[in-house]
C-alpha positions as CSV (number, residue, x, y, z in Angstrom):
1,X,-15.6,-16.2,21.6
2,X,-18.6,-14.4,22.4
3,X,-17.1,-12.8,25.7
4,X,-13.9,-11.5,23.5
5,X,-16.5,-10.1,20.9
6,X,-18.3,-7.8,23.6
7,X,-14.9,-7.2,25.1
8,X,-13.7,-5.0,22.1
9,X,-16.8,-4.4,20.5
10,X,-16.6,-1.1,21.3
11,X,-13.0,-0.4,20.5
12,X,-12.1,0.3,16.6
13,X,-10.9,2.0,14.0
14,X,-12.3,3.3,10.7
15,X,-10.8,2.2,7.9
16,X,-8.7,5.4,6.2
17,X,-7.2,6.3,2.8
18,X,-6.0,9.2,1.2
19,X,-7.6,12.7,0.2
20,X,-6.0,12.9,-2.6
21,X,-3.1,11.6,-5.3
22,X,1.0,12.1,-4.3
23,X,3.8,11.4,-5.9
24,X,7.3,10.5,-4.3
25,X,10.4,10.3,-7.1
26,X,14.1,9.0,-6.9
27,X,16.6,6.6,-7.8
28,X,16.6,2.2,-6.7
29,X,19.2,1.6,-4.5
30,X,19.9,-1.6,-6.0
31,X,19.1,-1.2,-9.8
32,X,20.2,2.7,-10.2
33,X,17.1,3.1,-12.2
34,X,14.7,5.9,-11.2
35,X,11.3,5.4,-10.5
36,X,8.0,7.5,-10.0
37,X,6.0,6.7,-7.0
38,X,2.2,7.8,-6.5
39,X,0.2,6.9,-4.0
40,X,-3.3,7.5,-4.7
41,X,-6.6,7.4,-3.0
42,X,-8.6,3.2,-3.0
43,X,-11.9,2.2,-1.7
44,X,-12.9,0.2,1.3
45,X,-11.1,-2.9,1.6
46,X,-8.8,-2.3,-1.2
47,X,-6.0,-2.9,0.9
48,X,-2.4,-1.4,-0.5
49,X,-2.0,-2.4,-4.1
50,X,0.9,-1.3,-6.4
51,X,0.1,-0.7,-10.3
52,X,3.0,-1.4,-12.7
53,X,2.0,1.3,-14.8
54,X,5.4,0.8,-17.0
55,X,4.1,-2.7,-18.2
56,X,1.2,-2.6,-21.0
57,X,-1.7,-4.8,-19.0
58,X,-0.7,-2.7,-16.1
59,X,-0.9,-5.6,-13.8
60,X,-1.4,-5.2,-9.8
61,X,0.4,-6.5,-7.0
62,X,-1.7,-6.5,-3.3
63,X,0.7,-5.7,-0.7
64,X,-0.2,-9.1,0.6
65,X,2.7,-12.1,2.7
66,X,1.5,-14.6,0.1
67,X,2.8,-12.7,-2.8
68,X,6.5,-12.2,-1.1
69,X,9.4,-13.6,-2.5
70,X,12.7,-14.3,-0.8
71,X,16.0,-12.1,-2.1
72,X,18.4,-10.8,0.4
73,X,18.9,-7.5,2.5
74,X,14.7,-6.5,1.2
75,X,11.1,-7.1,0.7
76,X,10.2,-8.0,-2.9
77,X,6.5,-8.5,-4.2
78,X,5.0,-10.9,-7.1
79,X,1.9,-11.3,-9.1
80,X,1.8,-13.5,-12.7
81,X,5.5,-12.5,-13.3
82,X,5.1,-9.2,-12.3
83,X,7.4,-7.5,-9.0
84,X,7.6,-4.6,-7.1
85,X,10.9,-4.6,-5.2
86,X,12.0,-2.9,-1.8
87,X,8.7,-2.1,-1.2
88,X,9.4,-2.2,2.9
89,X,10.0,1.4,3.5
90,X,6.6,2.5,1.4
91,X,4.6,0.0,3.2
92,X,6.1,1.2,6.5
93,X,5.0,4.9,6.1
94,X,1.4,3.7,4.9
95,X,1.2,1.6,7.7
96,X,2.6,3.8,10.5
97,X,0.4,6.0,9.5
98,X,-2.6,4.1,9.5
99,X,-3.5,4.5,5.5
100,X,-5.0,1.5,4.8
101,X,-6.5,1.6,1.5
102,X,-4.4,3.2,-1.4
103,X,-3.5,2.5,-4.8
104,X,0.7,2.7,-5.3
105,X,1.0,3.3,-8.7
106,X,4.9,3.0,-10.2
107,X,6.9,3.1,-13.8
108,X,9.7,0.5,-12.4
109,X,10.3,-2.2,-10.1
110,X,12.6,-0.8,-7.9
111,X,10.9,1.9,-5.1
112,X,13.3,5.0,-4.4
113,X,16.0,4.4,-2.3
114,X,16.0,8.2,-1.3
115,X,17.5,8.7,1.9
116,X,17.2,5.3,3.5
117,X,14.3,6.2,5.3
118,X,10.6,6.4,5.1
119,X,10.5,10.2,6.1
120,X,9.9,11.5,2.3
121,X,6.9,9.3,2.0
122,X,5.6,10.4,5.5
123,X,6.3,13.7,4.1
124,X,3.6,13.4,0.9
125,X,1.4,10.7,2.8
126,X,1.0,14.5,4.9
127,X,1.0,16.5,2.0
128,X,-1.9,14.7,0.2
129,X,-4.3,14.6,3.5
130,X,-5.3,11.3,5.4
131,X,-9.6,11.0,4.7
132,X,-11.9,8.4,7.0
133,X,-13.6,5.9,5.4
134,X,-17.0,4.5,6.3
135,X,-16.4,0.8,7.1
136,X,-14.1,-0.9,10.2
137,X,-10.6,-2.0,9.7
138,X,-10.1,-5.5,10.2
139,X,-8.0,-6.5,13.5
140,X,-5.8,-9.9,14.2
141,X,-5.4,-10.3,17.7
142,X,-2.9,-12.5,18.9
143,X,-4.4,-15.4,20.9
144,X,-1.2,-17.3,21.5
145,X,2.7,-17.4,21.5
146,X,3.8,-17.7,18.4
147,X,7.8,-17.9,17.6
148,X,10.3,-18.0,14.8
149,X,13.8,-18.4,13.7
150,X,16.7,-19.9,16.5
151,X,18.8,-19.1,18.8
152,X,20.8,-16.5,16.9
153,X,17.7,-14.8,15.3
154,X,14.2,-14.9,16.2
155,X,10.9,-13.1,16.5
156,X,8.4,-13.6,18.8
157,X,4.6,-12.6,19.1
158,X,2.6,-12.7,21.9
159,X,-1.0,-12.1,23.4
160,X,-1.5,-8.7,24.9
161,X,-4.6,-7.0,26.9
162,X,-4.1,-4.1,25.1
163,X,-5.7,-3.7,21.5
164,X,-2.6,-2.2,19.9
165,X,0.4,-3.4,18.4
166,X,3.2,-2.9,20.7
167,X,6.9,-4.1,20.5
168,X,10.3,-4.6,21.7
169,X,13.5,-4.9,19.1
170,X,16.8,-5.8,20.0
171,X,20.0,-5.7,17.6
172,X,22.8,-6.9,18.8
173,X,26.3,-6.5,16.6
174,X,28.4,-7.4,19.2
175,X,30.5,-5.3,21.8
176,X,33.3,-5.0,18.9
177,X,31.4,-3.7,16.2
178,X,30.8,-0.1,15.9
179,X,27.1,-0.4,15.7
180,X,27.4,-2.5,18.7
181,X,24.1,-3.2,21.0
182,X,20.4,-1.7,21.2
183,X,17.1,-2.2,22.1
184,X,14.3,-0.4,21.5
185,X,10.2,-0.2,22.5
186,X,7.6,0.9,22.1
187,X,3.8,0.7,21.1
188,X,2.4,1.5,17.1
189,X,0.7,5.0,16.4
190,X,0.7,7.2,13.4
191,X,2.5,10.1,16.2
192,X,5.2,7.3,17.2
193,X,5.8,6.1,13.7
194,X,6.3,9.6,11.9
195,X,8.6,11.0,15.1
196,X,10.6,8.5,16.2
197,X,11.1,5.2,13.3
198,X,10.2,7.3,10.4
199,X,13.4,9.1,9.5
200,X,15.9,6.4,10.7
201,X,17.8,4.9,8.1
202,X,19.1,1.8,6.3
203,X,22.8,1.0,7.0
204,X,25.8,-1.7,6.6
205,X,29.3,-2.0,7.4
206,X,31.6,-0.8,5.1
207,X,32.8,-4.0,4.8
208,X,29.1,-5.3,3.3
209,X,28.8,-1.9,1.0
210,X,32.6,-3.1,-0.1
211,X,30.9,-6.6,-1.1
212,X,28.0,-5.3,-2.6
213,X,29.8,-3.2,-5.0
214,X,32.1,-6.1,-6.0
215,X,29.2,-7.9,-6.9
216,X,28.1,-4.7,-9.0
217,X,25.4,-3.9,-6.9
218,X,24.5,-0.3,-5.4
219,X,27.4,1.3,-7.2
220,X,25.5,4.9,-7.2
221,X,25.0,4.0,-3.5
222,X,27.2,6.9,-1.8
223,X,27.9,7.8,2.0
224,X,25.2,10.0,2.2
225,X,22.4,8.4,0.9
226,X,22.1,5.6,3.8
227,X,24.6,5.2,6.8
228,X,27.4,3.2,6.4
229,X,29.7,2.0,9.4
230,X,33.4,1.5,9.3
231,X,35.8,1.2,12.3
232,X,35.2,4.3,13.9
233,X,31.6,4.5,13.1
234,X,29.3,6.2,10.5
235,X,31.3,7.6,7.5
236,X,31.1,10.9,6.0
237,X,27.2,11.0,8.0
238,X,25.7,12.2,11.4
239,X,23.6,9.7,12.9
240,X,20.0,11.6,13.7
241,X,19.4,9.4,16.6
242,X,22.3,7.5,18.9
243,X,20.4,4.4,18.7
244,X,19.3,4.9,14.9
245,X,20.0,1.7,13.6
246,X,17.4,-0.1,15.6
247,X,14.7,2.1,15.2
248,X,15.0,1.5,11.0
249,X,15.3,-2.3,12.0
250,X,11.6,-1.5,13.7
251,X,10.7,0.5,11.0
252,X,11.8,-2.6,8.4
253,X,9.2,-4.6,11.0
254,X,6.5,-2.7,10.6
255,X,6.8,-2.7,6.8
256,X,6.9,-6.2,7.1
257,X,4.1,-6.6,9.4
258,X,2.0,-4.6,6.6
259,X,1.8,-7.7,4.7
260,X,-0.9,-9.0,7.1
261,X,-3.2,-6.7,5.5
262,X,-5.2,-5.6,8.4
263,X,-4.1,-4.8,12.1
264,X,-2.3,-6.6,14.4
265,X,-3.1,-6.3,18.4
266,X,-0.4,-8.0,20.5
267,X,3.4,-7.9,21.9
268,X,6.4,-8.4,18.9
269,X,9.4,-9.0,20.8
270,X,12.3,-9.6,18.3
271,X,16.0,-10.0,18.5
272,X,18.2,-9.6,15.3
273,X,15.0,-10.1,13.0
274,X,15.4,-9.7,9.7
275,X,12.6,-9.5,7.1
276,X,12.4,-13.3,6.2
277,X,11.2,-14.0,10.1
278,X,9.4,-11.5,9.6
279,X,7.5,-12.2,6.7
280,X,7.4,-16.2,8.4
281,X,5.8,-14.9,11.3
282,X,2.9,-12.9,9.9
283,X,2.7,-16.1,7.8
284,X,1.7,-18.4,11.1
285,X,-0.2,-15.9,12.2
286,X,-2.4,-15.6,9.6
287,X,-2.3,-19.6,9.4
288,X,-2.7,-20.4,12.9
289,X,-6.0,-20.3,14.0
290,X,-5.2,-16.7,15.1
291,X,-7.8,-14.7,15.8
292,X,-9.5,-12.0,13.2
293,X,-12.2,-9.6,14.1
294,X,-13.8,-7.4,11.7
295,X,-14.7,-4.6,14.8
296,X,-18.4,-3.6,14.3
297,X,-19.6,-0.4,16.1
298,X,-21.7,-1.0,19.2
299,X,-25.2,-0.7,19.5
């Protein structure tokens, strides 16, 4: 332990919040009701906490694994009865861009659905100025292999000499599908994040939107507010990169991987991940003896 101490002990990062308040607004993809989103400046160690501000005790919901519950197709957060939902794409901008502490103060559940991407909150995160804070940002570095899901879904983290985050998704729709195959890799950076995952967007198959709004869900949901596939491929939309759809599935990730609540140095190597193994994994890696450093700067 003492050699892997010395080893990084003189690689880190300051911990780093905003300079000042921003606010983000727009309609839930899923509940059609609008929402207000500011993100405001926290202290050392607050981690990423959201405020109901609509509720009268105002309660507060850490960005934390152990408050996730499971609901399909997104990543919703609980605390004493109280939920943020969709939270993924918010958490992926603050964490791409390596905002660590910050208060996320909303007036509904439901975060904006906007474009599908996180590139609007990348936008204000921008807008209201990144400050560095005086203490080190904690770091979990991967010690072993670590896998789960199956054969037809998994994701896999792995030990790396490298003290960053790097990772390799793979989505695989089949050959007859119109979204079809792709991989993508790469390594974590607030430069990588906001010019390559950050604008990609959410998509489905027509024939999921088609089941979604029988179930009376999305119904405000048109073709240009995410991308959706049919036959031919994207409907009424442009694709902004050819291989779009995996880089949101790596921006989903990272969201995901914001749950940990500190840094995470090692290899993610995924295939067809969604964010239950996603939420799993960070889950055993917090559990399993992983190791945490809080970096210290050297003497």
């Amino acid at each position: 332990m003492k050699k892997q101490l010395l080893r990084y002990d003189s690689e880190y990062r300051f911990q780093r919040t905003l300079a000042s308040s921003v606010s983000v607004e727009g309609i839930g993809y899923w509940s059609g009701k609008s929402n207000r989103v500011e993100f405001r400046p926290a202290p050392i160690d607050a981690g990423i906490t959201f405020v109901r501000e609509d509720l009268p005790s105002r309660p507060r919901v850490p960005a934390l694994v152990s408050n996730r519950i499971e609901v399909p197709r997104r990543t919703n957060l609980t605390v004493g009865g109280a939920s943020v939902e969709m939270v993924e794409h918010v958490l992926a901008a603050l964490s791409g861009m390596q905002v660590d502490n910050c208060e996320v103060a909303v007036v509904s559940p439901e975060m904006p659905g906007l474009d599908g991407s996180s590139a609007a909150y990348v936008e204000a995160i921008r807008q209201a100025g990144i400050v560095q804070q005086d203490a080190v940002r904690k770091l979990l570095v991967i010690s072993d292999i670590v896998r789960v899901g199956d054969d037809e879904a998994w994701v896999e983290a792995r030990p790396s000499d490298k003290l960053q985050l790097d990772f390799k998704y793979r989505l695989d729709y089949g050959f007859n599908s119109p979204i079809g195959r792709e991989t993508l890799t790469g390594s974590l950076t607030p430069k990588f994040f906001e010019h390559e995952l950050s604008s990609a967007r959410t998509f489905v198959l027509e024939s999921e939107a088609q089941w979604l709004r029988s179930q009376g869900l999305c119904k405000q949901v048109g073709f240009q507010d995410l991308v959706v596939f049919g036959p031919e491929g994207p409907i009424e939309n442009e694709l902004r990169f050819d291989d779009e759809c995996v880089r949101h599935k790596t921006l989903d990730l990272i969201g995901d991987f914001a749950l940990a609540g500190c840094d995470i140095a090692g290899s993610i190597i995924a295939y067809r991940s969604g964010h239950r193994l996603n939420a799993e994994l960070v889950k055993q890696l917090l559990l399993e003896n992983q190791v945490q450093l809080g970096l210290r700067r050297s003497a």
